[in-house]
C-alpha positions as a Markdown table, in Angstrom:
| # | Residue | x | y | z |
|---|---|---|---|---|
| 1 | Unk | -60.9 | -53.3 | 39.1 |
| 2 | Unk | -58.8 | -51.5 | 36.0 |
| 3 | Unk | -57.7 | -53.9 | 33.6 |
| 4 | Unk | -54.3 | -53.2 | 32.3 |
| 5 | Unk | -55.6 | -53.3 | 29.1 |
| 6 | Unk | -57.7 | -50.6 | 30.2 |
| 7 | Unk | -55.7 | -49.0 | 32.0 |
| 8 | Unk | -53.6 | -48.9 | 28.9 |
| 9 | Unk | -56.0 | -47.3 | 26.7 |
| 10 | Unk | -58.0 | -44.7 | 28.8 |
| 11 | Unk | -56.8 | -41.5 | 30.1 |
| 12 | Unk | -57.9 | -42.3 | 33.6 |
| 13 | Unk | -58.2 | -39.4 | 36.3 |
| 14 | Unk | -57.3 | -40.4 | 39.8 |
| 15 | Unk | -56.2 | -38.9 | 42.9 |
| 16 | Unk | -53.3 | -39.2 | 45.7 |
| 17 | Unk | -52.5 | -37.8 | 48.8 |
| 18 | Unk | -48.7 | -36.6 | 50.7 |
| 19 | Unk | -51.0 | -36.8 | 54.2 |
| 20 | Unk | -51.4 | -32.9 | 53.8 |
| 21 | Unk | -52.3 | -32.1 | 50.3 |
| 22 | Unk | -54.4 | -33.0 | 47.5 |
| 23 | Unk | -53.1 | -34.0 | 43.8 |
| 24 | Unk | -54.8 | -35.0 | 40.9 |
| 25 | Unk | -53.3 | -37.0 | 37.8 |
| 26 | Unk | -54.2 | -38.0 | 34.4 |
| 27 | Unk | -53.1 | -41.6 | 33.4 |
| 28 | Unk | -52.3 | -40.9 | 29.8 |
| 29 | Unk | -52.8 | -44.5 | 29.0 |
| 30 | Unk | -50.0 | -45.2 | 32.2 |
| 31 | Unk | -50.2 | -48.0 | 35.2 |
| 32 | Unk | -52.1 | -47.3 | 37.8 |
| 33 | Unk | -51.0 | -47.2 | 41.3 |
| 34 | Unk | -52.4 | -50.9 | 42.2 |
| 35 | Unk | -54.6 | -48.5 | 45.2 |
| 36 | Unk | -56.3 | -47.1 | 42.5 |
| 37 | Unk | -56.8 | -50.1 | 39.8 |
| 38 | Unk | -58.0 | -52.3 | 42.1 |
| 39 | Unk | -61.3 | -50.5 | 43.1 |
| 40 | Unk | -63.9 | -48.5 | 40.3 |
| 41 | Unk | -66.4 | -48.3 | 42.8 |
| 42 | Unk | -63.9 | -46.5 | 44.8 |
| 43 | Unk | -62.3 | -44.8 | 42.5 |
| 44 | Unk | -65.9 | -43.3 | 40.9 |
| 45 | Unk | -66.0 | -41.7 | 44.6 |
| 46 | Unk | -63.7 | -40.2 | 44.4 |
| 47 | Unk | -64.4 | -38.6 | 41.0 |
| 48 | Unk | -67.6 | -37.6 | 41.7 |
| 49 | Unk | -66.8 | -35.6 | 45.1 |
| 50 | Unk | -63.6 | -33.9 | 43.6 |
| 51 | Unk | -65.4 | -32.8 | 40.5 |
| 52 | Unk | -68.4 | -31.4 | 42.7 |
| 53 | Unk | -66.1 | -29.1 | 44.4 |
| 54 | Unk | -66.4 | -25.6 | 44.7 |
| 55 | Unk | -63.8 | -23.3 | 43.1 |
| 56 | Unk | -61.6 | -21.8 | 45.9 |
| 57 | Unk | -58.2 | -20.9 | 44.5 |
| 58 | Unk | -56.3 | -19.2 | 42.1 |
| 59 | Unk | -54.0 | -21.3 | 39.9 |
| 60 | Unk | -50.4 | -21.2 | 39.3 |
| 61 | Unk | -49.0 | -22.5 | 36.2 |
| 62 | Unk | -46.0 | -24.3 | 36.1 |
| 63 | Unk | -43.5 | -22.3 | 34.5 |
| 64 | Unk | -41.8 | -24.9 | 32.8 |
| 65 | Unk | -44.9 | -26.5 | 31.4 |
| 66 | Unk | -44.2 | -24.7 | 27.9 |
| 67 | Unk | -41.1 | -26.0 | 27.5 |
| 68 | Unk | -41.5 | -29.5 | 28.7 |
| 69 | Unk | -45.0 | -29.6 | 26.1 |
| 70 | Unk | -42.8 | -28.4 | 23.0 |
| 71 | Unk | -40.2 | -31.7 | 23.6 |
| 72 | Unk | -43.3 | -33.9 | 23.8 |
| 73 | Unk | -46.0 | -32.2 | 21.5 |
| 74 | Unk | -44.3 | -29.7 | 19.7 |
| 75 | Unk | -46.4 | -27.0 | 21.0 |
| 76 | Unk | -46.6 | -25.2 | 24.6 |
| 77 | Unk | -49.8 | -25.6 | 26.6 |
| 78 | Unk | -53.1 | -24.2 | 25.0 |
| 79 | Unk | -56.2 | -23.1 | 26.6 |
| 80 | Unk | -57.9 | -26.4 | 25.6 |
| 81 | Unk | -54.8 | -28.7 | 27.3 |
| 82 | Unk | -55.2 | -26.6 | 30.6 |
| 83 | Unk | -58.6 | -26.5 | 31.0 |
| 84 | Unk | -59.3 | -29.8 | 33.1 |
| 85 | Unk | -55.8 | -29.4 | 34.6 |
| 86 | Unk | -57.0 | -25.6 | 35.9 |
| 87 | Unk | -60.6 | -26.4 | 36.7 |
| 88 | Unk | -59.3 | -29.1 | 38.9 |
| 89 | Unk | -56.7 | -27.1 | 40.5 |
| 90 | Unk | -59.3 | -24.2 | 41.2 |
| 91 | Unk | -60.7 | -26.5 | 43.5 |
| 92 | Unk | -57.3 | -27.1 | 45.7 |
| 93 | Unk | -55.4 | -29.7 | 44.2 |
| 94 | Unk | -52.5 | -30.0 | 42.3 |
| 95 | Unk | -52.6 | -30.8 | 38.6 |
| 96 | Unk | -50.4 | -33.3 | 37.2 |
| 97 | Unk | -50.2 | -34.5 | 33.9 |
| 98 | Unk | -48.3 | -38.2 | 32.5 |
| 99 | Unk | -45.0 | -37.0 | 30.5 |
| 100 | Unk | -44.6 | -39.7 | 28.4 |
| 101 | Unk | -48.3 | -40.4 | 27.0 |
| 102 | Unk | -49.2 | -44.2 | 26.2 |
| 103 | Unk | -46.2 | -45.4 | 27.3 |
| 104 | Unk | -47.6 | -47.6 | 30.0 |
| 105 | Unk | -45.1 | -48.5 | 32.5 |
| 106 | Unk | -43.4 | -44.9 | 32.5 |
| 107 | Unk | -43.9 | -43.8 | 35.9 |
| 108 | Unk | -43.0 | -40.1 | 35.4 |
| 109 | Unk | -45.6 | -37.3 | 36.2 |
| 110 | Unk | -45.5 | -34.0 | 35.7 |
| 111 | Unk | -47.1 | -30.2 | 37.5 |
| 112 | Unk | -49.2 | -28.7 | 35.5 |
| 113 | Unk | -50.8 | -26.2 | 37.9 |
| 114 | Unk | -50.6 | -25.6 | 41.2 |
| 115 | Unk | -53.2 | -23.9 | 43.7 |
| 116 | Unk | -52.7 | -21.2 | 45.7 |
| 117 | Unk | -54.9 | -21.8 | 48.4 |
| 118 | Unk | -54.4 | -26.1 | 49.0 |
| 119 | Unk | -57.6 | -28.2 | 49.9 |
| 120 | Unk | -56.3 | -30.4 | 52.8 |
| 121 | Unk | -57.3 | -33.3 | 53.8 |
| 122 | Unk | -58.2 | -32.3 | 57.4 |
| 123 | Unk | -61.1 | -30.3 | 55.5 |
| 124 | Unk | -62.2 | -33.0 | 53.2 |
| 125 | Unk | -65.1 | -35.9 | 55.0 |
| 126 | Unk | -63.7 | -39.0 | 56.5 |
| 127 | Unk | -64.9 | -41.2 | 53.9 |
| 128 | Unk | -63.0 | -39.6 | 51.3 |
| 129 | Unk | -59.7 | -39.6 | 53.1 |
| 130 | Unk | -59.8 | -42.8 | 53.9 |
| 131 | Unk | -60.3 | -44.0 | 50.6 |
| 132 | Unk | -57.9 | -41.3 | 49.6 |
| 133 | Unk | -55.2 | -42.0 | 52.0 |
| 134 | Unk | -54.6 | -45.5 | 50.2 |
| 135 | Unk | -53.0 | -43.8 | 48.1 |
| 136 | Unk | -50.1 | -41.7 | 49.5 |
| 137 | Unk | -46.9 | -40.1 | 48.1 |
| 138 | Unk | -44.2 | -39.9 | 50.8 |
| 139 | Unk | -43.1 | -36.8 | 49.9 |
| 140 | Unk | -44.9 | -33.3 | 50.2 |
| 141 | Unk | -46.1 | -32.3 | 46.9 |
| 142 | Unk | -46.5 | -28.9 | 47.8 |
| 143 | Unk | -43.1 | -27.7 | 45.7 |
| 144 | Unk | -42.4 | -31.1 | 43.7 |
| 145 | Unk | -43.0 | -30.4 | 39.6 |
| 146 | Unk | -42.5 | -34.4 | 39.1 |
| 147 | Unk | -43.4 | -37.5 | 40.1 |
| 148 | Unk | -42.2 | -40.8 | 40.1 |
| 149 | Unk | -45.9 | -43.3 | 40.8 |
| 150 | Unk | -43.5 | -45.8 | 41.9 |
| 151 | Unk | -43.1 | -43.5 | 45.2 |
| 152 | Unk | -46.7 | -43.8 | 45.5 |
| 153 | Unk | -48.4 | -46.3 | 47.7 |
């Protein structure tokens, strides 16, 4: 199990599904969905099969990541902010990043990079979408450029 207290100081990747498509977030020091906290061993699985992944798609950038960085950073997105968001998205999923960093009960999310060729979880191994499917957004994420974790279950 995350602690809050770690989960309040670690930038914690994790993983959600909308029963189609793939997503993958970075915490920035936020609340976890309790699916997620409650299970490291489960949550290392995770990790350790998306990460193995093949690269099979092209990335799409959001187009309003430049401007949404320069309100919270100053600065648009540089190679070195996109490069875990990209690398992960080149294997099918959809990148989001928190929006308000270290703010941890902000539940806001937002794209970072799409794929242009989706992983779905009819092509992923049972034991991954089951643990995977704990974790479900009710919406399809497959045009959304924010989320809200509390819609995530």
């Amino acid at each position: 199990m995350y602690t809050e207290i770690e989960q309040e100081t670690l930038d914690i990747d994790w993983f959600f599904t909308d029963g189609q498509n793939i997503g993958f977030m970075a915490s920035g020091g936020g609340k976890l969905p309790n699916s997620v906290a409650e299970s490291k061993e489960n949550h290392q699985i995770l990790i350790n099969y998306f990460r193995n992944l093949p690269e099979v798609s092209d990335v799409s950038i959001n187009p309003e990541l430049d401007s949404l960085l320069n309100k919270i950073f100053g600065s648009g997105a540089d190679e070195r902010y996109l490069e875990d968001y990209v690398s992960m998205t080149k294997k099918g999923l959809y990148s989001y990043d928190k929006t308000a960093l270290n703010n941890f009960l902000d539940p806001y999310y937002h794209l970072v990079a799409g794929p242009k060729y989706p992983l779905k979880l009819e092509n992923i191994p049972q034991d991954i979408v089951n643990i995977l499917s704990k974790t479900r957004y009710q919406n399809s994420i497959e045009n959304i450029r924010n989320i809200n974790i509390l819609e995530i279950n």
